[in-house]
C-alpha positions in Angstrom: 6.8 -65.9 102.6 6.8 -66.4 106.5 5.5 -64.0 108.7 8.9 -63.3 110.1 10.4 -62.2 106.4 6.9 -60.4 105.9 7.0 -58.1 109.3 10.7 -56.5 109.4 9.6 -55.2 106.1 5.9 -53.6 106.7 7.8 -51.9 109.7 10.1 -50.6 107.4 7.6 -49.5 105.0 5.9 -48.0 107.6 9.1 -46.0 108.8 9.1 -47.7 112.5 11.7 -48.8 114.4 11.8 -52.0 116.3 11.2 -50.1 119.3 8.7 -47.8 117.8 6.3 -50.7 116.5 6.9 -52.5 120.4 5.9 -49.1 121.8 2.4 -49.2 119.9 1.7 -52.3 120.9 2.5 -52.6 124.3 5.2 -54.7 124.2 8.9 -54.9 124.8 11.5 -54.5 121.9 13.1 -58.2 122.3 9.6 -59.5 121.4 9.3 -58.1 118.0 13.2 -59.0 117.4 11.6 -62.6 118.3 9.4 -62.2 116.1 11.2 -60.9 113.1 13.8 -63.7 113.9 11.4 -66.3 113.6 11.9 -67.8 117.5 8.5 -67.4 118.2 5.1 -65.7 117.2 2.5 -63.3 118.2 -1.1 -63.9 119.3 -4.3 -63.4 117.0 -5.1 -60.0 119.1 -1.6 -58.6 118.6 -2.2 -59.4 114.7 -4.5 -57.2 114.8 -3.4 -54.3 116.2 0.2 -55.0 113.9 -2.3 -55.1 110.9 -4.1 -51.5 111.9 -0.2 -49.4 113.0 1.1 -51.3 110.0 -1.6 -50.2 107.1 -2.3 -54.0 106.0 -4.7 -56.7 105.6 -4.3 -59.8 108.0 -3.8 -62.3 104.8 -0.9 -60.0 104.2 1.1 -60.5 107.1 0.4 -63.9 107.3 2.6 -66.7 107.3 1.5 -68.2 103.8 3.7 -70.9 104.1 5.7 -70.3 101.3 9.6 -70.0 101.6 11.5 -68.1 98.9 8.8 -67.6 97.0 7.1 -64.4 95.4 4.1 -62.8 97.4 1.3 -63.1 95.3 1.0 -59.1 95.8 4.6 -58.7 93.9 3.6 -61.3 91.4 0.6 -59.0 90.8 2.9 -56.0 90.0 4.6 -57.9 87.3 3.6 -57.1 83.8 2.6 -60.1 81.7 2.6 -59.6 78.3 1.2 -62.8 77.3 -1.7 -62.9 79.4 -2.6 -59.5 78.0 -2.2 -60.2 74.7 -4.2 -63.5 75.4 -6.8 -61.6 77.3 -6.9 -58.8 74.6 -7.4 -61.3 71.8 -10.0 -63.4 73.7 -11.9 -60.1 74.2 -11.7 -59.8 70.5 -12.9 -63.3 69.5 -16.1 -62.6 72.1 -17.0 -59.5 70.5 -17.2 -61.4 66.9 -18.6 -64.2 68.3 -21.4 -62.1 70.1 -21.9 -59.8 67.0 -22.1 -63.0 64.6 -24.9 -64.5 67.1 -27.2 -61.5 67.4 -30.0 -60.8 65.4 -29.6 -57.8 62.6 -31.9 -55.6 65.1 -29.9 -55.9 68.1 -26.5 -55.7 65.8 -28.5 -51.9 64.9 -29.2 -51.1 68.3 -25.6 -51.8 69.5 -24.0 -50.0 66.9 -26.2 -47.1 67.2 -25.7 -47.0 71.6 -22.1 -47.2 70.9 -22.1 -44.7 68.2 -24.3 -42.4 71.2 -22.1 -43.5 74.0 -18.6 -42.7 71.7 -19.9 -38.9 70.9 -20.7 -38.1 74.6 -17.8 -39.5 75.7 -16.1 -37.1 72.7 -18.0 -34.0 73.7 -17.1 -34.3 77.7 -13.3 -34.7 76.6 -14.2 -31.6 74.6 -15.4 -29.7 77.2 -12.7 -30.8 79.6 -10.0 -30.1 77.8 -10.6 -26.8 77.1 -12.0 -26.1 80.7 -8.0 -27.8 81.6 -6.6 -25.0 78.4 -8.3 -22.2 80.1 -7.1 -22.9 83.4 -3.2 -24.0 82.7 -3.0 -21.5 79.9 -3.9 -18.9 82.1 -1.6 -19.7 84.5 1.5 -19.8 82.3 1.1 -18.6 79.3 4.0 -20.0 77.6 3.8 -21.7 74.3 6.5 -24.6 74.4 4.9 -25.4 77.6 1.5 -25.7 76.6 1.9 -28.2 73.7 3.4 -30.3 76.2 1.1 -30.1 78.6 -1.4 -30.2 76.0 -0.1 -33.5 74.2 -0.3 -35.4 77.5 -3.7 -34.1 78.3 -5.4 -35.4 74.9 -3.3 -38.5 75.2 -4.8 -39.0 79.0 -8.8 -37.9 77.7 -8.4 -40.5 74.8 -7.1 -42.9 76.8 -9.7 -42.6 79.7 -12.4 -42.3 76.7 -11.3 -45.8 75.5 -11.5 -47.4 78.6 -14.7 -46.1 79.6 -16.5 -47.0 75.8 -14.4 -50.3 76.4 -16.0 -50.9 79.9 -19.0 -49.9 78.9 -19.6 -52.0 76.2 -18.1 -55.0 78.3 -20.8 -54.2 81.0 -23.9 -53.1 78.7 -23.3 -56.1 76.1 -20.8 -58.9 76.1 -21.0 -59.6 79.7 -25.0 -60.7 78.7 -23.9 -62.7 75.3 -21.1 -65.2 76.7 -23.0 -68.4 75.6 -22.8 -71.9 76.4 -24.3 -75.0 75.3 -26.8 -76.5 78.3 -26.0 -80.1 78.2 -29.5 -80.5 79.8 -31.5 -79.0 77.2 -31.7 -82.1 75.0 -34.6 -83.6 73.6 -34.3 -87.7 72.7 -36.9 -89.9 70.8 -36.6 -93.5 71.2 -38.2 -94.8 68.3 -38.1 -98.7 69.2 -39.3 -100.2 72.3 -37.1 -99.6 75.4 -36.6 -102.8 76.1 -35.1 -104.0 73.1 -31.6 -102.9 73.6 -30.7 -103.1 70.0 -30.8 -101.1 66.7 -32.1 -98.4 68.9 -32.1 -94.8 67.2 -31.6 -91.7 68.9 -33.0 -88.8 67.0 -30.8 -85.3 69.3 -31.7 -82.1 68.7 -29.5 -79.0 68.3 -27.9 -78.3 71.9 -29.9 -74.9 72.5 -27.8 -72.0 73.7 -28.4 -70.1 76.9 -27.2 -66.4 77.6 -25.5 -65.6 80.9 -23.7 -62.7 82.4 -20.7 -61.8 84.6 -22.0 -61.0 88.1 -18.6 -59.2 89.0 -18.3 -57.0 85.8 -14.7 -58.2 86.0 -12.1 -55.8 84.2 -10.4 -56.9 81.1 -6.1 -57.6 81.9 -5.5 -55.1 78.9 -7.0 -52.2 81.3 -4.1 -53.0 83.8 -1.9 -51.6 80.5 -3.9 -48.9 80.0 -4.2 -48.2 83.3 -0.7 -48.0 84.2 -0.1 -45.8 81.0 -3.2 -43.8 82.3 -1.7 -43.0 85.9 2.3 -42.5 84.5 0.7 -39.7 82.1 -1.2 -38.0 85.4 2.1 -38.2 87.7 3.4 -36.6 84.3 0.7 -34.0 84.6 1.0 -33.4 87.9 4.7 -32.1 87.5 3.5 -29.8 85.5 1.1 -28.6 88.0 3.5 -29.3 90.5 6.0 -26.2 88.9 3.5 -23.0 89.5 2.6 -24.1 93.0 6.2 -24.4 94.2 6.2 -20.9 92.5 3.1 -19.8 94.3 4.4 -21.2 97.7 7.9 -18.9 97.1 5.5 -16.0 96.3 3.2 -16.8 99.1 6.3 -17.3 101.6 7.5 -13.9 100.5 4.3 -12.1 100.6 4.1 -13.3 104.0 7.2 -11.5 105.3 6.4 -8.5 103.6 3.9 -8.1 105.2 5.0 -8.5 108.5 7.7 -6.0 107.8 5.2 -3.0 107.5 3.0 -4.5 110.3 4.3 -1.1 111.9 2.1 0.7 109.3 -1.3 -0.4 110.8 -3.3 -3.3 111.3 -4.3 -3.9 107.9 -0.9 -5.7 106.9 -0.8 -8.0 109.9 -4.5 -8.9 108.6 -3.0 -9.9 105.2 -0.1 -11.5 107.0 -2.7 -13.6 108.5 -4.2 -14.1 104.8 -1.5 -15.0 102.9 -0.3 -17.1 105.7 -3.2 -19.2 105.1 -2.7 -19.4 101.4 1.1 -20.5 102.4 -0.4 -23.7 104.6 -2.6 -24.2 101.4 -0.2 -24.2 99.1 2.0 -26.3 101.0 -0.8 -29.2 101.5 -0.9 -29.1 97.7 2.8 -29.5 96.9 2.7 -32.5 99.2 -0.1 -34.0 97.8 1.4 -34.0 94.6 5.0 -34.7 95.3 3.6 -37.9 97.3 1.5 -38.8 94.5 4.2 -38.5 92.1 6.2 -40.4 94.0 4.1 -42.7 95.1 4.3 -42.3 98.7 1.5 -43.0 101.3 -0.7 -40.0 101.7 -1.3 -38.6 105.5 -4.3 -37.0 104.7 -5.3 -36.7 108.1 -2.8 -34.1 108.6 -3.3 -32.5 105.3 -6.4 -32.0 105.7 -5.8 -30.5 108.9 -3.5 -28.3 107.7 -5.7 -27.3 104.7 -8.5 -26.0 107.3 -6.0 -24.3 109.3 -5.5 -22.2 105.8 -8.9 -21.8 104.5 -9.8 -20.0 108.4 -6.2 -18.0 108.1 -7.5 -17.0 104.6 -11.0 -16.4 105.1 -10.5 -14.2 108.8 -7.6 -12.3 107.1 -9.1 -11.7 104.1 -12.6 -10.7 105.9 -11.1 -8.4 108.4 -8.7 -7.0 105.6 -11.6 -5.9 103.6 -13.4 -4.5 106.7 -10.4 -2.6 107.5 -9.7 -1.4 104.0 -13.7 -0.1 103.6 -12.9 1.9 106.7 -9.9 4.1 104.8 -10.3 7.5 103.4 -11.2 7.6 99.8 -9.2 10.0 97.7 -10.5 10.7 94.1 -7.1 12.5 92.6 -3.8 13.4 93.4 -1.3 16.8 95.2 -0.5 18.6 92.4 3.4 18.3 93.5 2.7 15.0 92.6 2.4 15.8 88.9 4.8 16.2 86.3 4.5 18.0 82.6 5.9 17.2 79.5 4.8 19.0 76.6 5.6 17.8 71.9 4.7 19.3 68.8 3.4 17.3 65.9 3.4 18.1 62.3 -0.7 18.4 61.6 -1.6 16.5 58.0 -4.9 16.2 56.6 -5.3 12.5 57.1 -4.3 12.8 61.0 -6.9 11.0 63.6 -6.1 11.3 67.5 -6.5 8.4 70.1 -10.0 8.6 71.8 -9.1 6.5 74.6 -8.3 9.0 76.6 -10.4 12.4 77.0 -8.2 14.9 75.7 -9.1 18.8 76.4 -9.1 20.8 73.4 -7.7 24.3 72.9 -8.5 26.5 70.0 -5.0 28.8 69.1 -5.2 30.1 65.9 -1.5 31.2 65.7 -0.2 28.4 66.6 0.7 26.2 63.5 1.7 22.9 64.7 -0.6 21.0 67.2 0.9 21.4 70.6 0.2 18.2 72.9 0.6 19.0 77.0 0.6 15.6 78.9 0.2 16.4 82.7 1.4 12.7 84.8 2.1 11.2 87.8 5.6 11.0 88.8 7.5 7.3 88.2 5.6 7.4 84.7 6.9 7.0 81.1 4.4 9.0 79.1 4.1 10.3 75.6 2.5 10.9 72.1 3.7 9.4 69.1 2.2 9.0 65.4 2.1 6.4 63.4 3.5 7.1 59.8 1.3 4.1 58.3 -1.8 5.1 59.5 -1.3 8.6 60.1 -2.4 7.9 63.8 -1.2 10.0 67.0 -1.2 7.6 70.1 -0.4 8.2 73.6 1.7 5.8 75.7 1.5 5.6 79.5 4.4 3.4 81.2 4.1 3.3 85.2 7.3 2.7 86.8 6.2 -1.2 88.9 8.9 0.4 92.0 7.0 3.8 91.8 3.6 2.3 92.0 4.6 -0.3 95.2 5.8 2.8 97.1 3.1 4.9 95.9 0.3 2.2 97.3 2.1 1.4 100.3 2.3 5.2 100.8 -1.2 5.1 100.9 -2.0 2.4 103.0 0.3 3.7 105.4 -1.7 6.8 105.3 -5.2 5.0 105.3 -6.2 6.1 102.0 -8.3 4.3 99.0 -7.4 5.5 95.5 -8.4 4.5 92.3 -5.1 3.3 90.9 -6.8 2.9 87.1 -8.3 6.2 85.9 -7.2 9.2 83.9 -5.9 10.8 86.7 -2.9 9.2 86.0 -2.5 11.2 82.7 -4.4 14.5 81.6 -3.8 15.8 78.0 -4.9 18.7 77.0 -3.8 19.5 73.3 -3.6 23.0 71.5 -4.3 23.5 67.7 -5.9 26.0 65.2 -9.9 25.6 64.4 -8.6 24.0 61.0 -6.7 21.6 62.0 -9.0 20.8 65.0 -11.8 20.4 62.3 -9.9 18.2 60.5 -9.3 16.2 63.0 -12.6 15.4 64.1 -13.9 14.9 60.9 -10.9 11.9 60.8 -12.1 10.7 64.0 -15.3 10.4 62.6 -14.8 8.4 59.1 -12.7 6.0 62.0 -15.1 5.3 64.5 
């Protein structure tokens, strides 16, 4: 292909304009349209430069001579079949040929660092995949999506096993038994004199056999198969990943203005404005790094990774000065007592009834009341209550907090510089009233139960 076919589509590639690409290199627009139309052609020093602004190696812009033809680098992207199969097949017929010529201990001591190289290489693809279940799982928990996700991620470990134990045993072993016959390694007797140049007989010995090795370790054409397969399963992959980081980014995004909005509250929100603003520019960096790879676009990593320090200071300062603000609040260990609500239920006492122990109930000893009387003091926005289950002749207690009720009731507090502990049983106080009999009862039920 001649350089003037070759450089209108680098430019484009590149996304640069005729007058973009003479900008960068000094030069007036009518000389690139020269050049692109073939009436003349740049200097050595201007190749340069075009090869840096354009991403590409100098052989690649060229003039190659070749009119019509293929570049070798889209010939490269074609998939052969033949040659694989060919190359497959030939890597086959080395392998027998290299196990037939070794002697039975080396045949044992390649069969056995195999059979050692095949179980680390199953134990790290273990140990990966359930480090990768752990994670994704964890993040979405959904069934249908996780035997996807997991299909392709055992497909991708066996596949990068195989090459490996392929490449491995390329490298370790048949790359040192490719023989060849030494034509220089042959011993002749002459058993009559020299001169007589008749009736001579020429007794040859067996041509010996050398080994040799591949200096370049060069990569079997099969791999380019695998390979391909290997990478379509990852851009796969990373749609997956791509879905709960778009998610995060939305979450991030709206975090962000939330926080903003009750900036007039105190410092402390325009400190995790600052935080989550961060987490925004790093989730953003991810999303692109992924859509580009799954596109296969050019990465500008330059400006991601930019970006991606500009977040990590945004998160660490606004997550370091949050906490320092936070620490500074006042801690408050329970609640107003207008902030409570009661509800009160009777429940038919049996000999077989045990009481929930996970929360500390106060016991009251009434010996004229008959049926055991359960008071449940809570927090306002709360779905509480005690219920028994026939089965098991087991009385439970159920505490439901409204998600509104709880947003208001931290922001509440934040906006009045308070620190609570939003996980204790001051939420919920039950204090339960009931004869000595029954109460005796019960206990002795909690015991056989414990």
């Amino acid at each position: 292909m001649r350089f003037s076919e070759k450089l209108p589509k680098l430019r484009k590639d590149n996304n640069l304009s005729q007058e973009q690409l003479a900008d960068k290199l000094g030069v007036s627009r009518q000389a690139v349209s020269k050049w692109e139309s073939g009436n003349s052609y740049p200097d050595m020093e201007k190749m340069l430069q075009m090869c840096r602004i354009l991403n590409c190696h100098l052989e690649d812009i060229m003039d190659d001579g070749a009119i019509g033809q293929e570049s070798p680098k889209a010939s490269k992207n074609k998939i052969d079949l033949n040659a694989y199969m060919e190359d497959f097949l030939d890597f086959i017929t080395r392998s027998y040929n290299m196990f037939c010529s070794m002697k039975f201990k080396e045949k044992i001591k390649c069969l056995f660092e195999m059979a050692i190289i095949a179980l680390i290489l199953l134990l790290a693809s273990n140990i990966v995949y359930s480090i990768l279940e752990y994670i994704i799982y964890g993040l979405i928990p959904i069934a249908i999506f996780w035997k996807v996700v997991s299909i392709l991620i055992k497909t991708t470990l066996i596949v990068i096993s195989m090459i490996i134990f392929i490449h491995l045993f390329k490298i370790r072993y048949l790359d040192y038994f490719v023989t060849i016959e030494d034509q220089n390694v042959t011993e002749k007797t002459i058993e009559d004199p020299i001169e007589k140049k008749e009736d001579r007989h020429y007794q040859e010995k067996a041509k010996e056999k050398i080994i040799i090795r591949d200096p370049k370790h060069s990569t079997l054409k099969v791999f380019n198969v695998l390979g391909e397969i290997l990478v379509t399963i990852i851009r796969v992959l990373a749609i997956f990943a791509i879905i709960p980081v778009i998610i995060a980014f939305v979450l991030t995004v709206g975090l962000t203005f939330a926080s903003i909005f009750y900036i007039r509250y105190g410092v402390l929100f325009l400190f995790m404005a600052i935080a989550i603003f961060g987490a925004v520019f790093i989730a953003y960096d991810i999303i692109e790094l992924l859509y580009n790879f799954i596109l296969d676009r050019e990465q500008h990593f330059k400006r991601l990774f930019i970006l991606g320090i500009i977040g990590l200071i945004m998160c660490g300062a606004g997550i370091g000065l949050s906490v320092c603000t936070y620490l500074n609040y006042e801690i408050v260990e329970d609640f107003d007592e207008g902030d409570y609500l009661i509800k009160t239920q009777n429940i038919e006492p049996n000999d077989e009834l045990y009481i929930d122990k996970s929360y500390d109930c106060e016991y009251k000893i009434d010996n004229s009341v008959e049926d055991i009387q359960i008071e449940i003091k809570y927090i306002k926005g709360a779905d509480v209550g005690a219920s028994v289950n026939p089965t098991y002749e087991y009385c439970y207690f159920y505490y439901n907090m409204d998600p509104i009720y709880s947003y208001r009731m931290v922001i509440n507090d934040l906006k009045n510089k308070k620190i609570r502990n939003y996980d204790n049983d001051e939420f919920m106080k039950i204090k339960i009233t009931l004869s000595q009999e029954n109460y005796d009862k019960i206990m002795k039920n909690n015991m056989k139960v414990q």
